[in-house]
Structures are given as structure tokens and as C-alpha cells.
Backbone bond lengths (Angstrom), bond angles and torsions (degrees), N, CA, C in turn:
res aa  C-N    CA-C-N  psi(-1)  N-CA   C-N-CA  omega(-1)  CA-C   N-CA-C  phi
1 X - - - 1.443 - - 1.531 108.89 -
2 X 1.288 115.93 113.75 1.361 121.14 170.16 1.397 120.53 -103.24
3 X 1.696 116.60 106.52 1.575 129.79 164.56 1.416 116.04 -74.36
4 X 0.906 84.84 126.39 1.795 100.07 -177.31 1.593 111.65 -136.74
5 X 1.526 109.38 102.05 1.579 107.01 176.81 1.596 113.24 -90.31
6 X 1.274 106.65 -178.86 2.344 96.30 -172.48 1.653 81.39 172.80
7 X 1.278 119.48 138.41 1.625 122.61 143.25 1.189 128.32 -20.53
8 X 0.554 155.09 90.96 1.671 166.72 168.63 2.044 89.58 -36.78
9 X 1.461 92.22 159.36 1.458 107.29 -157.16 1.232 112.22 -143.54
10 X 1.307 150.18 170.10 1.605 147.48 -179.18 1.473 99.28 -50.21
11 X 1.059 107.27 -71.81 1.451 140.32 -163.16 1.788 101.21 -52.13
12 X 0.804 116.37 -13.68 1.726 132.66 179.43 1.718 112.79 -93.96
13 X 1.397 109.44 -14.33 1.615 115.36 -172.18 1.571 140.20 -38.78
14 X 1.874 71.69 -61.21 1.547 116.09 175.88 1.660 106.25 -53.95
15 X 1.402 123.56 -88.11 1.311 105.05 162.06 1.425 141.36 -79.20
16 X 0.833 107.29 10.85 1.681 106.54 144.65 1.351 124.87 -62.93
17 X 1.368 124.14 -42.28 1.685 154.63 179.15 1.638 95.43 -61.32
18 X 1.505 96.78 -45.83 2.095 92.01 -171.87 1.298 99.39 -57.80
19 X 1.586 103.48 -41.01 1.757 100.85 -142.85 1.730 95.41 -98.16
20 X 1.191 135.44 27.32 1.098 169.51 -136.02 1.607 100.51 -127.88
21 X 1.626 112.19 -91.41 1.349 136.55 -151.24 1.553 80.11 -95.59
22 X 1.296 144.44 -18.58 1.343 117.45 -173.08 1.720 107.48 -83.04
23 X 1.738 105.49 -43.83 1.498 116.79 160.97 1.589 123.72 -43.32
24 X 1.093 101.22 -66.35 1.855 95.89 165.03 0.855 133.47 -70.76
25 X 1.385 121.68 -36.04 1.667 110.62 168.31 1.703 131.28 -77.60
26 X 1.400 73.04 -3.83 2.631 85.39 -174.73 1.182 100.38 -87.20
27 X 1.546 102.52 -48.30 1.640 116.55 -141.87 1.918 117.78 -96.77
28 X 1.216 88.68 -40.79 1.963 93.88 -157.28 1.225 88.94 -125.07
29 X 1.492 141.43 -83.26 1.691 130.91 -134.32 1.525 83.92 -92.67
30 X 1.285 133.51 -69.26 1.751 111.08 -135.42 1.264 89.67 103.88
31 X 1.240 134.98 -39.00 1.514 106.18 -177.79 2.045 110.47 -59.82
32 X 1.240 78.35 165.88 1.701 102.95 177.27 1.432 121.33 -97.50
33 X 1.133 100.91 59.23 1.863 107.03 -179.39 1.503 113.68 -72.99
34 X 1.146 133.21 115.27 1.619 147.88 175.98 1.835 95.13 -60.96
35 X 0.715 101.41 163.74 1.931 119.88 156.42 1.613 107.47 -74.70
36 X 1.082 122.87 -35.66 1.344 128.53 -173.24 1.997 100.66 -86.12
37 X 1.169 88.09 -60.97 1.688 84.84 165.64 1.714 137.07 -34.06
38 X 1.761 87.86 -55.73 1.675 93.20 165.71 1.472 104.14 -67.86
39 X 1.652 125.87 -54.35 1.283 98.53 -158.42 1.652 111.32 -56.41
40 X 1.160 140.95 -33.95 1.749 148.58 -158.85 1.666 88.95 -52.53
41 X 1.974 95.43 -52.73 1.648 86.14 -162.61 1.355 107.68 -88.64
42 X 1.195 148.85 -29.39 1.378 123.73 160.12 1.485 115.81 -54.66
43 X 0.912 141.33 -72.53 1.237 134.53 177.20 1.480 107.89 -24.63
44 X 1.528 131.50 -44.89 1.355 120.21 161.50 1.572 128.51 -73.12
45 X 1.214 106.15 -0.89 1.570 119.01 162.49 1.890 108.85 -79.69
46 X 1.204 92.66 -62.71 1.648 80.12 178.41 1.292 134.04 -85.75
47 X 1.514 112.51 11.37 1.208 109.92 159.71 2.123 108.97 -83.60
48 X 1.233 87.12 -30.81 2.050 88.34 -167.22 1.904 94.13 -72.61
49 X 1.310 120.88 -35.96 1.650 86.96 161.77 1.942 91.65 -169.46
50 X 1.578 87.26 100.57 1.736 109.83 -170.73 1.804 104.21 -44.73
51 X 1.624 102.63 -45.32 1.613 109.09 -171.00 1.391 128.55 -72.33
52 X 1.926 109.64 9.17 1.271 114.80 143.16 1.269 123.71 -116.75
53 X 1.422 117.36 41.27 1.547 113.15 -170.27 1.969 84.01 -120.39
54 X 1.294 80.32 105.41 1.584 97.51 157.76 1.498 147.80 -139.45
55 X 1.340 116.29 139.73 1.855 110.34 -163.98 1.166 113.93 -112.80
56 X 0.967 108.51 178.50 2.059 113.50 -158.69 1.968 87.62 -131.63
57 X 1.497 92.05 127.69 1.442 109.46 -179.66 2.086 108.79 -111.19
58 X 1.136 126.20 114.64 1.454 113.00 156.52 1.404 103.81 -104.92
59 X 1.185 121.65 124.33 1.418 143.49 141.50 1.564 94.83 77.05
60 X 1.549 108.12 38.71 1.715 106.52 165.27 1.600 102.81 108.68
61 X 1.098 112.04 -33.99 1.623 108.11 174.92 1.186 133.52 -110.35
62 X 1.367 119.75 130.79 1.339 131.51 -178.50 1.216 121.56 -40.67
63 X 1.156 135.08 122.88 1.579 145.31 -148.31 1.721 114.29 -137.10
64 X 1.392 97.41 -16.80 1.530 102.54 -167.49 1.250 112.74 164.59
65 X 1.679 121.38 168.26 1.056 118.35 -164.03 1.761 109.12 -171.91
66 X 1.493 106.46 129.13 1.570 113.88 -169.61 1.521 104.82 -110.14
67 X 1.284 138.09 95.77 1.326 111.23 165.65 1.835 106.50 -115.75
68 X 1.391 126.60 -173.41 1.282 128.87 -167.69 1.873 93.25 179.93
69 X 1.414 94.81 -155.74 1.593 91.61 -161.43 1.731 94.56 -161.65
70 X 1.177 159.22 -167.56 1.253 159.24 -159.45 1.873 89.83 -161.34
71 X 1.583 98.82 155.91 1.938 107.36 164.49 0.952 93.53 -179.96
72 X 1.994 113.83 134.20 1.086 116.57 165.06 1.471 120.45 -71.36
73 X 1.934 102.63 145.50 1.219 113.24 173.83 1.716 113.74 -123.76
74 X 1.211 105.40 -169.28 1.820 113.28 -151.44 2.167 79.07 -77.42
75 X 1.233 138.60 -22.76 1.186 137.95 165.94 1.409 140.09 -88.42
76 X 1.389 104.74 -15.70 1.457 130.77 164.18 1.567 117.54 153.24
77 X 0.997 129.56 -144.35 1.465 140.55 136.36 1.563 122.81 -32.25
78 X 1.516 113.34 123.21 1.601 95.48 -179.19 2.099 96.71 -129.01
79 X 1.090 149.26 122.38 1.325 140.80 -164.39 1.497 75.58 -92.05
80 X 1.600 103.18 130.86 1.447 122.34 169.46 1.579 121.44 -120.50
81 X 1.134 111.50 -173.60 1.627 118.01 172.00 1.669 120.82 29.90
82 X 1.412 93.41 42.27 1.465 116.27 172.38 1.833 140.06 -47.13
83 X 0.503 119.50 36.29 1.758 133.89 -156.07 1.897 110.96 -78.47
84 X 1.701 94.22 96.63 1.315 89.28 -178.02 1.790 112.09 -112.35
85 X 1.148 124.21 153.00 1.139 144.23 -165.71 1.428 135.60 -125.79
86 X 1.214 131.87 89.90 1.397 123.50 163.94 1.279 114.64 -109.85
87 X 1.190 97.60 156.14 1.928 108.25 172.30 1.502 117.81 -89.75
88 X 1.372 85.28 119.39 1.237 114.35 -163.80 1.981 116.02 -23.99
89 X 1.522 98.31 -29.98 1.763 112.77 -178.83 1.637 104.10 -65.23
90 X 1.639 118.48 -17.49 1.311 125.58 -170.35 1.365 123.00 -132.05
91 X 1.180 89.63 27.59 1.542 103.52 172.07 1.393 124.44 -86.94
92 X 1.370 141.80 105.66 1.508 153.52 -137.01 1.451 127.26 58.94
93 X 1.443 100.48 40.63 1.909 120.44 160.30 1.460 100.94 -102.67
94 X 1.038 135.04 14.66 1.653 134.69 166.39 1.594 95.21 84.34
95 X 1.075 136.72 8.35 1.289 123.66 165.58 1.158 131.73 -44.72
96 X 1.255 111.01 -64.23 1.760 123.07 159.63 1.725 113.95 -33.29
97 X 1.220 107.22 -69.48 1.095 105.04 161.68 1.442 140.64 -26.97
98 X 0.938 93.96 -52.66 1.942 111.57 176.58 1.354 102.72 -61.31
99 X 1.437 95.75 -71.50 1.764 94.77 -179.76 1.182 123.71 -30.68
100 X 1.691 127.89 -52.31 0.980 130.45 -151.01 1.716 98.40 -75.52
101 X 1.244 111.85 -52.66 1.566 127.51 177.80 1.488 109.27 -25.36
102 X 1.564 98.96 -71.04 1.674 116.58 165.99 1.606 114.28 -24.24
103 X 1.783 99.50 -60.89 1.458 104.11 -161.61 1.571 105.69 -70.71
104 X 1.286 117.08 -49.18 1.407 118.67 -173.79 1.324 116.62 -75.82
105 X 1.446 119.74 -15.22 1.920 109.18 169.23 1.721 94.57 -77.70
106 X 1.206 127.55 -30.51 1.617 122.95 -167.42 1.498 90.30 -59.85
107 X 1.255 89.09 -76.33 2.196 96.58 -179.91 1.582 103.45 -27.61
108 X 1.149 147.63 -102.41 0.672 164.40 -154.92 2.134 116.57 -36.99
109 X 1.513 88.66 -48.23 1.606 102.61 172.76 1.265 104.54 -70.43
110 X 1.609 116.54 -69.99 0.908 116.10 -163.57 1.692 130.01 -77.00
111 X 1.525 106.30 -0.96 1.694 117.25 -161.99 1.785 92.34 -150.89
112 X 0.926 134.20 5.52 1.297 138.32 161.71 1.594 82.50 36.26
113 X 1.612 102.19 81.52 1.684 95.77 166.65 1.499 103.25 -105.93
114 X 1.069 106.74 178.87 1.997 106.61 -163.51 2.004 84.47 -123.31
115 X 1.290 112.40 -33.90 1.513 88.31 -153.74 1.833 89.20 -133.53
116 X 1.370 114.26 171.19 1.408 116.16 175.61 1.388 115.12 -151.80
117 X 1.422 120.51 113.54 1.261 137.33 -158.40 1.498 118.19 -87.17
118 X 1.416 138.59 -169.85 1.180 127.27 -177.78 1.340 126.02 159.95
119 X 1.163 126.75 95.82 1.490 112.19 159.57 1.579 150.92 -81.84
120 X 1.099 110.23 144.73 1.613 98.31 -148.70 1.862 84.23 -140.38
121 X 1.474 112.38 165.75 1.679 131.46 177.18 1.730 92.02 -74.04
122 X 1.747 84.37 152.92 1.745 96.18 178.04 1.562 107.03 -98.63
123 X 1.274 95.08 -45.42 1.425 111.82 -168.55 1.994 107.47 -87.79
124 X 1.302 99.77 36.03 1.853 118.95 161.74 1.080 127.34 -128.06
125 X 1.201 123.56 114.76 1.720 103.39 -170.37 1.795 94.52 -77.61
126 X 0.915 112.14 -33.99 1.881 99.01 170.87 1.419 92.52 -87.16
127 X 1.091 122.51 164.44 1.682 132.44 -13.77 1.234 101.35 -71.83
128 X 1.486 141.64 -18.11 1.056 142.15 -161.21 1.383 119.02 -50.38
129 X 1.528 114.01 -32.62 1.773 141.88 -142.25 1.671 82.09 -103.30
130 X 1.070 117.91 -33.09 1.749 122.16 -161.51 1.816 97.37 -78.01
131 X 1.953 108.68 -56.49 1.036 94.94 174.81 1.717 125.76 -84.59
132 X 0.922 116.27 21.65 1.724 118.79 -170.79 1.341 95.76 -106.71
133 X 1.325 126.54 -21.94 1.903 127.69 146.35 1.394 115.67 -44.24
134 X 1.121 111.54 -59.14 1.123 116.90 -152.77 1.563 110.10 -99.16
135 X 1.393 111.53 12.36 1.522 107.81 148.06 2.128 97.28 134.15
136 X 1.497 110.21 -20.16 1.194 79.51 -160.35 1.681 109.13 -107.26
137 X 1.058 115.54 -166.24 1.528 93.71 -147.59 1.523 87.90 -151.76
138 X 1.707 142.31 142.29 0.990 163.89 155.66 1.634 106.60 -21.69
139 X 1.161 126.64 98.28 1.511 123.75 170.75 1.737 120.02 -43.50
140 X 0.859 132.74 100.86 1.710 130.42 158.99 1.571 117.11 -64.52
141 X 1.517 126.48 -23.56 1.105 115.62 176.32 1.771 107.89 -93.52
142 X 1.244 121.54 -24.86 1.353 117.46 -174.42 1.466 140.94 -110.08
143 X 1.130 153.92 90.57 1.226 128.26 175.30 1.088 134.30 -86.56
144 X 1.937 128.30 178.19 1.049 105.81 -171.11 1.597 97.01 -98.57
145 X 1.512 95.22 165.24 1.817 93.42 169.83 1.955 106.94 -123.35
146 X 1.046 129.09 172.86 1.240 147.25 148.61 1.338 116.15 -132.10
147 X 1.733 105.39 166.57 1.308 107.07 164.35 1.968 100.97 -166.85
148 X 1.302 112.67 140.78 1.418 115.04 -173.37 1.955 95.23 -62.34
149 X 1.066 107.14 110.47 1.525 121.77 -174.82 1.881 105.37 -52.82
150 X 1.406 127.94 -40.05 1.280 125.78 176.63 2.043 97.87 -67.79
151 X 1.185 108.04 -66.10 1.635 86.59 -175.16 1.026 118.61 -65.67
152 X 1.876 126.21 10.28 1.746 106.36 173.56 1.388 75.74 -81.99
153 X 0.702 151.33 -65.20 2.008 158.11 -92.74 1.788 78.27 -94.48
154 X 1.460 124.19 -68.45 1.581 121.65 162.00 1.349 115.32 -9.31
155 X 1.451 95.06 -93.29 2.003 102.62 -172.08 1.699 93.12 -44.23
156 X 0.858 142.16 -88.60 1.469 157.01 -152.65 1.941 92.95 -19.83
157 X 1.452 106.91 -64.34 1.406 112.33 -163.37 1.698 93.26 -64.48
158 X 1.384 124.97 -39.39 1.406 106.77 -169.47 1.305 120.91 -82.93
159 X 1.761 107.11 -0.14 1.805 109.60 162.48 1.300 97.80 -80.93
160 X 1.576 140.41 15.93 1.468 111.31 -155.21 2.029 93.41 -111.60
């Protein structure tokens, strides 16, 4: 078995996008990711910063894929909006692994980032268990929030 990681490229979208919406939508969230869905948002991943969008190859085929993005913060550099991916058939061939290596020596060389952020499911003990190996650890100062953006935009006008 030969792993071979490299930047991921336009031309890489399409299946990246399969192996994308098949990973998130089978495996971990429950969300409902289309093929068309992943491709919109990767493709908007590697355009906002191409030189961390990278995929994991065994023996010629695309297997997975790590990209993220860098922003300065009030502490330095922080690599954010991290979203890594394997298909599910290649999940514990060190792929993940690789990727991440790739992504975080780039960060680090090239963006001297200090910290690396991430959102991940609560109610999974994977992926969570995958990244709590590999260094990162449950925030105590932060959570995340949402909100359906048309009913904030609602309340908002009727405080106005």
C-alpha cells in the first residue's frame, strides 16, 4: 500500500466531494451532504487558502482529504475551519494521520500558527477520540453557538 499525500487541486474536487458527502452523511454528523454540496464547499476551501488543502492518495486514489485555512488572532496565528475526511473503506491506513502531519507542519512553517481550532460532534465518541490523540482537547472557555440566520434577522428587527 502506497500513501502518498500532495495539495489537492481543482481537478481533485469532484472526488473529493464524493468521498466528502459519503463520510459525513453515512458515518459521523447525520447531516445530509449532497456531492454537489461538498463540491461548492470544498471548492470554497481551496480557493480561501489552496496551500492547505490537502488529500491522501493509496495506490493512486483519492482516499481523503484535510483542508483548513489560517487567521490572525490577539495570540498569533490560529489554523481554523479544519475539516478532515476519509472514506470510510480507509479509515485506519494512517491516512488521517498523514494529512494532518502535512497540514500542521505547513501551518506551522509556513504561518507560524501557535494554536489549532476545530469543530467536531458531541454526541460521537469518534471523531472526537481520533482528535483528543492527537493533541486537541475540549474547550472550557468556549462554546459553539448557532442560530437559523432568517429568525435572528426577525427578533433583531422587532428589538429595533
Amino acid at each position: 500500500m502506497a500513501l502518498k499525500i500532495r495539495n489537492a487541486k481543482k481537478e481533485d474536487i469532484k472526488e473529493l466531494a464524493k468521498i466528502y458527502s459519503q463520510t459525513y452523511t453515512k458515518k459521523y454528523s447525520g447531516e445530509k451532504w449532497t456531492t454537489k454540496q461538498a463540491e461548492k464547499y470544498l471548492n470554497h476551501m481551496l480557493k480561501k487558502q489552496p496551500d492547505l488543502a490537502f488529500l491522501a492518495e493509496i495506490d493512486g486514489k483519492i482516499v481523503g482529504g484535510y483542508f483548513a485555512s489560517v487567521v490572525p488572532w490577539s495570540d498569533g496565528n490560529h489554523l481554523v475551519n479544519g475539516d478532515i475526511f476519509v472514506h470510510p473503506d480507509y479509515q485506519k491506513s494512517g491516512a488521517g494521520l498523514e494529512l494532518g502531519k502535512a497540514l500542521y507542519s505547513k501551518a506551522v512553517k509556513k504561518y507560524n500558527c501557535v494554536k489549532s481550532e476545530s469543530i467536531t460532534f458531541k454526541n460521537k465518541k469518534f471523531p472526537l477520540s481520533w482528535h483528543e490523540k492527537r493533541g486537541f482537547k475540549v474547550s472550557k472557555d468556549l462554546i459553539f453557538i448557532e442560530g437559523n440566520t432568517k429568525d435572528m434577522l426577525k427578533r433583531m428587527k422587532k428589538m429595533s
